[in-house]
C-alpha positions in Angstrom: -6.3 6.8 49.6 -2.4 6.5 48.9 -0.6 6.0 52.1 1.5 9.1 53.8 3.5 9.8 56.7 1.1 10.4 58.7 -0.9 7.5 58.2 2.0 5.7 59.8 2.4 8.2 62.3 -1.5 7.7 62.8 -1.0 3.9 62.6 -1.7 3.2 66.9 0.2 -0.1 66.8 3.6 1.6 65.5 4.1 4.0 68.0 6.0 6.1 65.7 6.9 9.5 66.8 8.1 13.0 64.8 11.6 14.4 65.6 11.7 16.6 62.5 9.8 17.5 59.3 6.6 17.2 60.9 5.4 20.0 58.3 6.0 17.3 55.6 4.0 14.5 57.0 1.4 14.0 53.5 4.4 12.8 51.4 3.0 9.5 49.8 5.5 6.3 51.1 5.4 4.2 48.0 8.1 1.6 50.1 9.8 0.8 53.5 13.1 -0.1 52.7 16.0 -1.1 55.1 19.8 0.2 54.5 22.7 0.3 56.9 25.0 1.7 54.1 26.5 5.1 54.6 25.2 5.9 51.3 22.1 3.6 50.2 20.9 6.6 47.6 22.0 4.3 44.2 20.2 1.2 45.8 16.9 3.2 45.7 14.0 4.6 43.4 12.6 7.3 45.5 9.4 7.2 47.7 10.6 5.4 50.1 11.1 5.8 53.9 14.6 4.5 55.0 15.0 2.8 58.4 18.0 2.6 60.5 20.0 1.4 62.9 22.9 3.5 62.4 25.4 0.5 62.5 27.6 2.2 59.9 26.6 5.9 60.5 28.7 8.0 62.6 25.4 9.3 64.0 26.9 12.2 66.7 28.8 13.6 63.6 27.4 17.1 62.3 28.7 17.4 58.8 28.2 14.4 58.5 24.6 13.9 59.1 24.3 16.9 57.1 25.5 14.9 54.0 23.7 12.0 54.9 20.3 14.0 55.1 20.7 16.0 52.0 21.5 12.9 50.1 18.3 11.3 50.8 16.2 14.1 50.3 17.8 14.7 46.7 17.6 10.7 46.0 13.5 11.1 46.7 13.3 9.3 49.8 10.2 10.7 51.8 11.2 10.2 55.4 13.8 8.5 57.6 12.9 5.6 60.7 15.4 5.7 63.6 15.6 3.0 65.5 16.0 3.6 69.4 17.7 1.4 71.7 20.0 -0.9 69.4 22.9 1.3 68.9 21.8 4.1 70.3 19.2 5.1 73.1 18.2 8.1 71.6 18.4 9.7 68.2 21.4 11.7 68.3 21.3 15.5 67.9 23.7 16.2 65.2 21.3 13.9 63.3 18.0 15.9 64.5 19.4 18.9 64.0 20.7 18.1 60.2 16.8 17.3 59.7 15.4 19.6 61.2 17.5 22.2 59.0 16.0 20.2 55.8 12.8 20.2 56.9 12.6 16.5 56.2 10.8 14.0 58.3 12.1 12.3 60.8 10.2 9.3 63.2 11.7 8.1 66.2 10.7 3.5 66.4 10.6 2.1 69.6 12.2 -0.5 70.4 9.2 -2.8 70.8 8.0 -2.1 66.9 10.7 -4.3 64.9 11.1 -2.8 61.0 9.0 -5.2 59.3 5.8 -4.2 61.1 6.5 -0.8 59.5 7.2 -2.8 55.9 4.2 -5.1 56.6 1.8 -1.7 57.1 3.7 -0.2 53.6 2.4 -3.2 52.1 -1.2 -3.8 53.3 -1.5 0.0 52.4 -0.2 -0.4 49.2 -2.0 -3.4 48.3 -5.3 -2.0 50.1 -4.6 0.9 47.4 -4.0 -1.4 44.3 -7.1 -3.4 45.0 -9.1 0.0 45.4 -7.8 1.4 42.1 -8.0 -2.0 40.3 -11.9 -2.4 41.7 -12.7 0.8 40.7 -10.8 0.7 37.2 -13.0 -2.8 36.6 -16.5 -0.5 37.1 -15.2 2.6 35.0 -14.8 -0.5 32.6 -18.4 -1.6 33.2 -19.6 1.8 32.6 -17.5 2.6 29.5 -18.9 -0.9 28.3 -22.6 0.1 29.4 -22.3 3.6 27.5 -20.8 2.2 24.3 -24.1 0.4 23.8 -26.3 2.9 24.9 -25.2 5.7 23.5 -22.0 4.9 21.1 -18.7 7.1 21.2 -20.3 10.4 22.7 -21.3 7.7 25.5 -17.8 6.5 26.0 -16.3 10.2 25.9 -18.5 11.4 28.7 -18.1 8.7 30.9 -14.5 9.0 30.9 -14.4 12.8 31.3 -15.9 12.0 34.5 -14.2 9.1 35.5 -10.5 11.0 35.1 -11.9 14.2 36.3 -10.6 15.9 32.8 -12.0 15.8 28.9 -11.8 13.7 26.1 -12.5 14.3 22.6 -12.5 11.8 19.1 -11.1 12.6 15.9 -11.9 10.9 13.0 -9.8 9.9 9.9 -9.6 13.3 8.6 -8.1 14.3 11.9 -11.2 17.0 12.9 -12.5 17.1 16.5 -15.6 14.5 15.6 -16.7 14.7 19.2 -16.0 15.8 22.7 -16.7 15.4 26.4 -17.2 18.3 28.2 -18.4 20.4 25.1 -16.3 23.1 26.6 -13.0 20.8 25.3 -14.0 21.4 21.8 -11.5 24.5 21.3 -9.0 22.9 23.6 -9.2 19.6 21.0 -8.9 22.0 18.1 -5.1 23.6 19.2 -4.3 19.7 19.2 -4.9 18.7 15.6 -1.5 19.2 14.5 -0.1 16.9 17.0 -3.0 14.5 16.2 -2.3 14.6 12.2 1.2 13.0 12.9 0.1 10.1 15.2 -2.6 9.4 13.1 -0.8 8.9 10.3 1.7 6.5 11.9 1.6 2.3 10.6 1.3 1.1 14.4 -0.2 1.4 18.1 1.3 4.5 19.0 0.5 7.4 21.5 1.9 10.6 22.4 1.6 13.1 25.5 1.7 17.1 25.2 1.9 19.2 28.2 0.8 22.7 28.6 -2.4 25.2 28.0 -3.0 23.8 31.8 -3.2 20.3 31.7 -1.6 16.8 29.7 -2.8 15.2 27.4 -2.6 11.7 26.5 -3.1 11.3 22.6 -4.1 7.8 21.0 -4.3 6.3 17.8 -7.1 3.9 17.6 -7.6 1.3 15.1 -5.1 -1.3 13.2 -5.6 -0.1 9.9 -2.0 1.6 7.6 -3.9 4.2 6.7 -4.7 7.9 8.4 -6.6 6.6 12.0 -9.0 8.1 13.9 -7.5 9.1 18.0 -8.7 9.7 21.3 -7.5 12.4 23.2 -7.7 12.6 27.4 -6.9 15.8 28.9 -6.2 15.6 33.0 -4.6 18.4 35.5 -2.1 15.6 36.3 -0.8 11.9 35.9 -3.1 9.4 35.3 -3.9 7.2 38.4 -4.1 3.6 38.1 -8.2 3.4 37.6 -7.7 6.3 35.3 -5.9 4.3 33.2 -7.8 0.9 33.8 -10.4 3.6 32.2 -8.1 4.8 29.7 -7.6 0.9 27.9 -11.4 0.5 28.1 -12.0 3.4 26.2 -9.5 2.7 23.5 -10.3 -0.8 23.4 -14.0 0.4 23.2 -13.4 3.1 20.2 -11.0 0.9 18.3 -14.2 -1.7 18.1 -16.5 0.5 17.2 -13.9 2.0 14.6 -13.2 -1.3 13.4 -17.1 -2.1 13.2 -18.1 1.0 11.4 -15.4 -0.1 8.9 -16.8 -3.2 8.1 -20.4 -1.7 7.9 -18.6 1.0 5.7 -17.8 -1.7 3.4 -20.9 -3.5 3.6 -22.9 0.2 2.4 -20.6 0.7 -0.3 -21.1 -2.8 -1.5 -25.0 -1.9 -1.7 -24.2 1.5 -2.9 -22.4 -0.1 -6.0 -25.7 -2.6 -6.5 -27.9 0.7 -6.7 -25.6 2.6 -8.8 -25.1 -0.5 -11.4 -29.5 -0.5 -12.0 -29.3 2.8 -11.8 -27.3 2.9 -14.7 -29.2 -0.5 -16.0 -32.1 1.9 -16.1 -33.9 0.6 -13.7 -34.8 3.3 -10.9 -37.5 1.0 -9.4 -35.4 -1.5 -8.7 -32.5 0.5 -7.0 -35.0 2.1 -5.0 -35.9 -1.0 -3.2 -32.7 -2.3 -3.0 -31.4 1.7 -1.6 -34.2 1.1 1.5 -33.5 3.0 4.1 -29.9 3.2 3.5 -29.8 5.7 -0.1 -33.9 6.0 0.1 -33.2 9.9 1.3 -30.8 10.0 -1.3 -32.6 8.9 -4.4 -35.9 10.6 -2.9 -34.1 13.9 -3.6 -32.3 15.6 -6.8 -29.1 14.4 -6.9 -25.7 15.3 -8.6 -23.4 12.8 -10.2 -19.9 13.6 -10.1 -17.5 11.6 -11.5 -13.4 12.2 -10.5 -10.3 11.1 -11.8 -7.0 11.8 -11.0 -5.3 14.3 -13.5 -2.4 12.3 -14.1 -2.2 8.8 -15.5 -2.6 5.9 -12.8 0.4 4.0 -12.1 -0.3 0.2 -13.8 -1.9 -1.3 -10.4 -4.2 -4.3 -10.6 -8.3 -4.1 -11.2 -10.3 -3.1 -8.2 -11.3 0.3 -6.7 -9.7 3.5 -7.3 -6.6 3.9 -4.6 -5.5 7.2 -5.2 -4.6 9.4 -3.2 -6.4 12.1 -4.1 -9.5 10.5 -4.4 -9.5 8.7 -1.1 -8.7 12.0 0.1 -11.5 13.5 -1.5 -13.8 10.9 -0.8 -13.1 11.6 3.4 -13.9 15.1 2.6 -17.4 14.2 1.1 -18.4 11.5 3.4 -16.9 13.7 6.3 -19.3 16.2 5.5 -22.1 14.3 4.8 -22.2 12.7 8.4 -21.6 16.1 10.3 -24.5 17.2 8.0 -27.0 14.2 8.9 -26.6 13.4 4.8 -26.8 10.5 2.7 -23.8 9.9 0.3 -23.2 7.5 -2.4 -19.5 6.5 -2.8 -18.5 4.1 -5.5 -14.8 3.6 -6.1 -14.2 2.2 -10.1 -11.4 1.3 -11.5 -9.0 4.7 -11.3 -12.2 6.5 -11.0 -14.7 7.6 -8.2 -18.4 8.1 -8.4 -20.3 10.0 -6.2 -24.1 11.0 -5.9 -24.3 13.9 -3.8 -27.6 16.2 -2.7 -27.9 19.5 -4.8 -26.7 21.5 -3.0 -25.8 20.1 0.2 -22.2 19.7 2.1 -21.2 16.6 0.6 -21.8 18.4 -3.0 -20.0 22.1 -1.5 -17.1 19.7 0.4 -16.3 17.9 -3.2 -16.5 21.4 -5.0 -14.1 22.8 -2.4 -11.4 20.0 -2.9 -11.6 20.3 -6.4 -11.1 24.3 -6.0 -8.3 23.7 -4.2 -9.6 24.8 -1.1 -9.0 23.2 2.3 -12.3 21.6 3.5 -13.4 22.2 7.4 -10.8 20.8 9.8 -7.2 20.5 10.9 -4.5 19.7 9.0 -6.0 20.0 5.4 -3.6 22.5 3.7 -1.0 20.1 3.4 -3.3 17.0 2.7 -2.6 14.4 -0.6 -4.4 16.6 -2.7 -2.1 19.7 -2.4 0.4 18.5 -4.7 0.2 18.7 -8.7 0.4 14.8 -9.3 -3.1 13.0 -9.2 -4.8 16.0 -8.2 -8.7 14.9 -9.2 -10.7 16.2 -12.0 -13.8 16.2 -11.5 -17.3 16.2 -13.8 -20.9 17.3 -12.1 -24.0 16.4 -14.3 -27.5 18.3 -13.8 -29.8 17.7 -10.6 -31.1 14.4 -11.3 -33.7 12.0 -9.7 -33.3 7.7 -10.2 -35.3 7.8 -14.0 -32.7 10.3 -15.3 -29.3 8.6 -13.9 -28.3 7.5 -17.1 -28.8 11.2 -18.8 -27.3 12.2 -15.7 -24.2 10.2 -16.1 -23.5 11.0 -19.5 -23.5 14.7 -18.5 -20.9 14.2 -16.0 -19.1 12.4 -18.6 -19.3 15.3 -21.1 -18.3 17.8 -18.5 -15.3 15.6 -17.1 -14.0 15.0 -20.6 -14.3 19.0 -20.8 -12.3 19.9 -17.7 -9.4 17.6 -18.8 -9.6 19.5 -21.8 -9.6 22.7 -20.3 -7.2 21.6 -17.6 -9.8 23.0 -14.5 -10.2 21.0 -12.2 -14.2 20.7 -12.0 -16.7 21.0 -14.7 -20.5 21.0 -14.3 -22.7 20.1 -16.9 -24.5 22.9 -15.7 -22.0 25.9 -16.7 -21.7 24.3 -20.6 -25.3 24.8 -20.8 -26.3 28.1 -19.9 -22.8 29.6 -21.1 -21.2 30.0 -24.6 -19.0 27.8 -26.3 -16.0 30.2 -25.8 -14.3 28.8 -22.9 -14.2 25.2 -24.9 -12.4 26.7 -28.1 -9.6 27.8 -26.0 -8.0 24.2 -26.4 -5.0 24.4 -27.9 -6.0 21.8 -30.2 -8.8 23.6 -31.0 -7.6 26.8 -32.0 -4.3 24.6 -34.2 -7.3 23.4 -35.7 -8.7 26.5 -36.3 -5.1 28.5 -37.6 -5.1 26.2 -39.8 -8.4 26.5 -41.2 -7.8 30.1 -41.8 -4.5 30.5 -42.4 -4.6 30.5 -46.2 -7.3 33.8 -45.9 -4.8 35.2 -43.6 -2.0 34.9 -46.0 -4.7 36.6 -48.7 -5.1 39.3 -46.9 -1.5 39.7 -45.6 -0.8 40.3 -49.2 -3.1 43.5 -48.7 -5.0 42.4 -51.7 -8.3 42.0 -49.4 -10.0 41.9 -46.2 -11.6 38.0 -46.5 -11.4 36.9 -43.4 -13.4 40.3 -41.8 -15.8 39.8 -45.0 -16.4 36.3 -43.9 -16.9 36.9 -40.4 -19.6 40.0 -41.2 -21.3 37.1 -43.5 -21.9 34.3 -41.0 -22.5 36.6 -38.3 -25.8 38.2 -40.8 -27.0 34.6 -41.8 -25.5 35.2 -45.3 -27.6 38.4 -45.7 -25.7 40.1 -48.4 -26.9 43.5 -48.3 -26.7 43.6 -44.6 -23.4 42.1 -44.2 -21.9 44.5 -46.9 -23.4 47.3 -45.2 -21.4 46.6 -42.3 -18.0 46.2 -44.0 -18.6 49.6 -46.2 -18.4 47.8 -49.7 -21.0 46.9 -52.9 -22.6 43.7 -52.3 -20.8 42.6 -55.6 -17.4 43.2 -54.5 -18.6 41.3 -50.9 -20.0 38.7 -53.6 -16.5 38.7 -55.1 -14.8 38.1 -52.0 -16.6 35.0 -50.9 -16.0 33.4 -54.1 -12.4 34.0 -53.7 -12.8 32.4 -50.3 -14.2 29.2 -51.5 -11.6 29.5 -54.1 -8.7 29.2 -51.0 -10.3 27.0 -48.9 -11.8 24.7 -51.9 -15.0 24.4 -49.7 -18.5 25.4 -50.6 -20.4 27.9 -48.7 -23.1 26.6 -49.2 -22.7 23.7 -46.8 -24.1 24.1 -42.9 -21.8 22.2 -42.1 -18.6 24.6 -43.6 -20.5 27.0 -42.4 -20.3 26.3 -39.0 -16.8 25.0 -38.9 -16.0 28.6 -40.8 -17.6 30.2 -37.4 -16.1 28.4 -34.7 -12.4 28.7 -36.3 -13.4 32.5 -36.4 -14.5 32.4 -32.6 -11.5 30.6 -31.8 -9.0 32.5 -33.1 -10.3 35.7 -31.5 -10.0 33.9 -28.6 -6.5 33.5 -28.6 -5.6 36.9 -30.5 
């Protein structure tokens, strides 16, 4: 316990009496300072109780003491020691009377207690109180240390809710409430994640404090790494104590290993992740399984997606190695941020400019990476305004079919088919799916395409302009009946001759027989196109 004025008071071999204040006897006396100056107040920090002799003082004064008084009280200092029997037998009135009218503390010394037997006391106290909160910081340490290993951050995060008599909650890289001690603390952590998103994304150490909703909070990056970090948040009624914050350090110290830790295993999975995706591709399913183990086993074991992103925009010239892109390490947080909270398995492979991911059908990790791609802000604080939200590098993505390990390489070339189709398109997410089971008119909407397509028909549509016929309606009635001519001149309204006529006339024009397939079909998706775009 801290030492007060009454603890002095209390303190049998001091003697110490009140004259004044005694209503303000549990103010904590951080010092014992002596000053015979008529003003001491710029010599001082606050906390202190001020012993005197009155050498300087003109004691039996009034006004004056009622200077002197409210000086002290406004400087901080906690209580004032008058000595008795040096200058003066007794504490003069105008002095007791200017304290008393303050309400600040007052103690009579005897004689026979000399000042530094008050400063000695002050000190034992104060070091009593250091060793206490330096002991008891050491064994929140030990029991920080002893939950990390048993039971990992949520561990940590319990242990020092209860050691600072508050909450704490972790946020990982994405800057979402990953975990949080008491659970109550979850929606209190939530209102935070704005200030969180700009500490995390600072370069160094740093750590920030917010006051209100009832209490402060101490936020902390943890980590070393330049990129966005995960933080610890601790939310108390009131300043941190000294084992508090012996508690405090351990934690951080704690989290930042563990961050630090789960980066390097990060590195290490994605290094076996890339092994199973190259057999996988090497066609050779039985191997990846046994080198997926326990790791991608869940993964593989189920159908699978493969999506394959790139950013929308030419990369920047950069070195080989894995993709760096904003967008995509953006993206790739998303997924493997939802795959965790999910209890998923995720494959992540950065490529050169290029990310590949093998995601469950139809679980988060695959609805998180559709919901980026969308545009949409994934779960969590701070996402509206993330790397992704601007035009340049925004990814594109490509989804193949559900898959398991003896179709991968199918697989992959879907994805490739569809991600060569979204650029095309300019969307932002293909599957391979939605080109199979729709129609071909959303990929003659290209603008190459239907160029390709003008042109193609543009000497019927000059015919025709010339109101001299109707070829390009007669051709379309003709491929759309399989070159039935009684049918297809039934629909126009004409003789099958004069449709017989017309076709010639449109071999003539394009100098290309209808009689190829192949002119045929060309013939029919120029059609399609250019309805398209009418």
């Amino acid at each position: 316990m801290s030492l007060t004025l009454a603890s002095l008071v209390q303190h049998s071999a001091l003697r110490l009496t009140v004259r004044a204040g005694a209503d303000r006897l549990d103010a904590l006396v951080r010092w014992a300072h002596v000053s015979e100056l008529a003003d001491p107040v710029p010599y001082l920090e606050g906390g202190e109780l001020l012993l005197i002799t009155a050498l300087k003082l003109d004691a039996e004064d009034p006004d004056e003491m009622r200077r002197y008084v409210r000086r002290l009280a406004r400087a901080g200092v906690v209580g004032l020691g008058f000595a008795l029997g040096v200058h003066y037998d007794d504490i003069p009135e105008a002095l007791v009377d200017a304290a008393r009218t303050a309400r600040f503390p007052l103690l009579a010394v005897p004689r026979r207690t000399p000042f530094i037997a008050i400063s000695k006391a002050v000190s034992e106290a104060n070091a009593r109180e250091q060793y206490r909160a330096v002991t008891a910081g050491f064994a929140a340490q030990r029991e920080l240390t002893r939950r990390a290993l048993a039971d990992g951050p949520e561990g940590v995060l319990a242990s020092l809710a209860a050691q600072v008599d508050g909450w704490a909650a972790l946020y990982d890289a994405t800057g979402a409430p990953a975990a949080t001690a008491p659970a109550w603390a979850v929606r209190r952590a939530g209102r935070l994640s704005p200030e969180v998103e700009r500490l995390r994304q600072g370069t160094a150490t740093a750590s920030a404090v917010v006051e209100g909703a009832g209490d402060r909070v101490e936020l902390h990056a943890l980590g070393t790494g330049r990129g966005p970090r995960p933080a610890l948040a601790v939310g108390t009624a009131a300043p941190l104590g000294t084992a508090d914050r012996y508690a405090v350090h351990a934690a951080i110290a704690l989290l930042t290993l563990t961050t630090e830790r789960s980066r390097a295993l990060h590195a290490a999975e994605q290094r076996i992740g890339a092994a199973v995706w190259r057999m996988l591709l090497a066609g050779e399913p039985e191997h990846a399984r046994a080198v997926a183990g326990d790791l991608y086993g869940a993964l593989l074991d189920a159908p699978f997606r493969i999506v394959l992103v790139e950013p929308d925009t030419p990369p920047e010239p950069a070195p080989p190695g894995p993709a760096a892109s904003a967008g995509l390490s953006a993206l790739s947080e998303d997924v493997e941020t939802a795959a965790a909270r999910a209890g998923e398995t995720v494959l992540v492979v950065p490529e050169e400019h290029r990310l590949v991911l093998l995601v469950v059908d139809g679980g988060a990790a695959a609805a998180a990476c559709a919901a980026r791609a969308d545009g949409s802000p994934p779960d969590g604080p701070g996402e509206e305004d993330g790397p992704t939200g601007s035009a340049e590098g925004r990814p594109v993505a490509g989804v193949s079919a559900p898959t398991g390990p003896a179709g991968a390489v199918e697989a992959h070339r879907q994805a490739e088919r569809a991600l060569a189709v979204a650029r095309r398109l300019g969307r932002e997410r293909v599957a391979f799916d939605e080109m199979t089971t729709g129609t071909l008119a959303a990929l003659l909407s290209d603008d190459a395409v239907r160029a390709f397509a003008e042109g193609l028909l543009r000497g019927l549509r000059a015919h025709d302009a010339t109101g001299r016929g109707d070829l390009v309606a007669s051709l379309h009635a003709w491929l759309s009946r399989h070159g039935q001519w009684d049918a297809a001149a039934a629909d126009l309204g004409v003789h099958r001759h004069t449709l017989r006529y017309r076709m010639r006339r449109v071999e003539e024009i394009l100098g290309r027989s209808l009689d190829d397939p192949d002119v045929r079909a060309e013939l029919w998706l120029a059609l399609k196109a250019t309805e398209a775009s009418d």
